[in-house]
N, C-alpha and C positions, 0 to 999 in steps of 0.2 A: 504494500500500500504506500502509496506516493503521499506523504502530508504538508501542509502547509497550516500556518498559526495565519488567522483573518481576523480584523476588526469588526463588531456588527454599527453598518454607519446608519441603519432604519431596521426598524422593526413593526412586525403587525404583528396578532396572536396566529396569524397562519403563516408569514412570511417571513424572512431577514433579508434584507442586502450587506453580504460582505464585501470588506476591501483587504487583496490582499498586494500586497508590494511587489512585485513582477521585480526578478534580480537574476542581471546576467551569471553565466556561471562564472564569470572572473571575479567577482566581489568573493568568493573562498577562496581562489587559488592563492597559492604564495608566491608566483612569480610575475604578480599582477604590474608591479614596479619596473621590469623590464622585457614586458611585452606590449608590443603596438596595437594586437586585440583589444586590450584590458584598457588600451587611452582612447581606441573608438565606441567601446563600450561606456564609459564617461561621458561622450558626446549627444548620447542617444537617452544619456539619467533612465532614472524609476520611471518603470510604467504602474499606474497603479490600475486595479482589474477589479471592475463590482460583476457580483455574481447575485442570485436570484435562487434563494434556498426554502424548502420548507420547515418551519419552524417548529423542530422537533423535538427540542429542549429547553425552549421558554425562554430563549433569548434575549436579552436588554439589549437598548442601544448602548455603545459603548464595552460589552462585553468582548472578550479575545476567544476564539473557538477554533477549533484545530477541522478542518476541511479535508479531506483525501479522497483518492482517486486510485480503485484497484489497478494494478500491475496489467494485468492482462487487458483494462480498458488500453490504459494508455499504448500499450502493442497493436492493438486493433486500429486505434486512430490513428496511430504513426501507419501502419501497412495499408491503411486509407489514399492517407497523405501523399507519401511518398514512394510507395511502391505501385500501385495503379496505373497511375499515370505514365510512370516509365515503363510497364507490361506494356501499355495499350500503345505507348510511342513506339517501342521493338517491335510489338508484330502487325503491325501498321506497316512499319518500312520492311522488315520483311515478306508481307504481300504485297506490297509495291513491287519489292524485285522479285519474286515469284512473278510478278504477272507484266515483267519486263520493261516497266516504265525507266525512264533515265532517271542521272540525277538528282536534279533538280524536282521533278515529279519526287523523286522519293521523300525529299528533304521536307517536300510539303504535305504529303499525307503523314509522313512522321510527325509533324507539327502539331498537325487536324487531329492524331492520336494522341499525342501530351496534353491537347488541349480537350480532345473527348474524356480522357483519363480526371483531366485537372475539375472537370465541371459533376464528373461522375463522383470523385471524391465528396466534392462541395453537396450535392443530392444526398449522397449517402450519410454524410453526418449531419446536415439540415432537417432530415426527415424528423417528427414528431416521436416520433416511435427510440428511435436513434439519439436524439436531443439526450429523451433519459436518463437514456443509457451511460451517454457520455457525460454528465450534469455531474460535478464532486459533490459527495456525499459528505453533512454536517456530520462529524464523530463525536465531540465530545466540548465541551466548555470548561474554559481555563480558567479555574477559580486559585487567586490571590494567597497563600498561603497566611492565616490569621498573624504568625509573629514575623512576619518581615514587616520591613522599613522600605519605601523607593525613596532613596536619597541620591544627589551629584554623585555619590561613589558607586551607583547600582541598589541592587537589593542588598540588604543584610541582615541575616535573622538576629532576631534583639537578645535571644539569650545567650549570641556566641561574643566571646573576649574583642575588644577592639582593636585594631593593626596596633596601638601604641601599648594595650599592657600588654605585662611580660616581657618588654623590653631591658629591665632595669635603670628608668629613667629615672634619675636625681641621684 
């Protein structure tokens, strides 16, 4: 399961919209600093992404809810995506030259095939039925642990020693 932590920015008793922060994957690598991916990724900032959930654990506005999306969906949509289109572009230009057209002919039913592929995609995860399917599922609601502290240093729970004692100051 794929998760993601969402903000709920509306809520009804049947509905929430979350937001969650769309982040490249260079914001974790470690060699974000010398690579020229990582400074086009910069250029492009946070996207942020509201989604349309049912309101299956009495959501507030305001609260943090953890969102995810099975494994095997996310494999279905990527083989939607991305591999469809390029079947349907190969054997497109492969009956092209099956059936002896030149070049140029070939280059452009290959095209009409990326592009029958590219819109088959779009249908197939559009469809109502499909939408569902692929829709992330609300898991679980992040509730604030009662002895933490949100201070300038982070969280800190109140009954642990603070960075200064145990130092032996004075």
């Amino acid at each position: 399961m794929i998760e993601e932590t969402a903000t709920v920015v509306a809520a009804t008793p049947e509905f929430i919209w979350v937001e969650a922060q769309a982040r490249s994957a260079c914001s974790s690598c470690g060699t974000q600093g010398s690579c020229s991916t990582a400074s086009v990724a910069k250029l492009f900032g946070m996207r942020r992404q509201q989604l349309r959930l049912p309101n299956t654990l009495a959501a507030k506005l305001g609260d943090k809810v953890v969102i995810g999306v099975a494994d095997q969906v996310m494999v279905k949509a990527s083989l939607a995506a991305y591999v469809l289109p390029v079947v349907l572009m190969l054997g497109a230009a492969i009956v092209a030259d099956l059936q002896g057209m030149g070049d140029t002919q070939q280059v452009g039913v290959a095209l009409l095939g990326l592009l029958l592929g590219l819109l088959g995609a779009g249908v197939l995860t559009s469809n109502r039925r499909m939408n569902r399917y692929f829709q992330p599922q609300l898991l679980r609601k992040i509730t604030p642990h009662p002895l933490s502290l949100k201070g300038r240093g982070g969280t800190r729970d109140i009954l642990s020693p603070s960075p200064l004692e145990g130092e032996g100051l004075g």
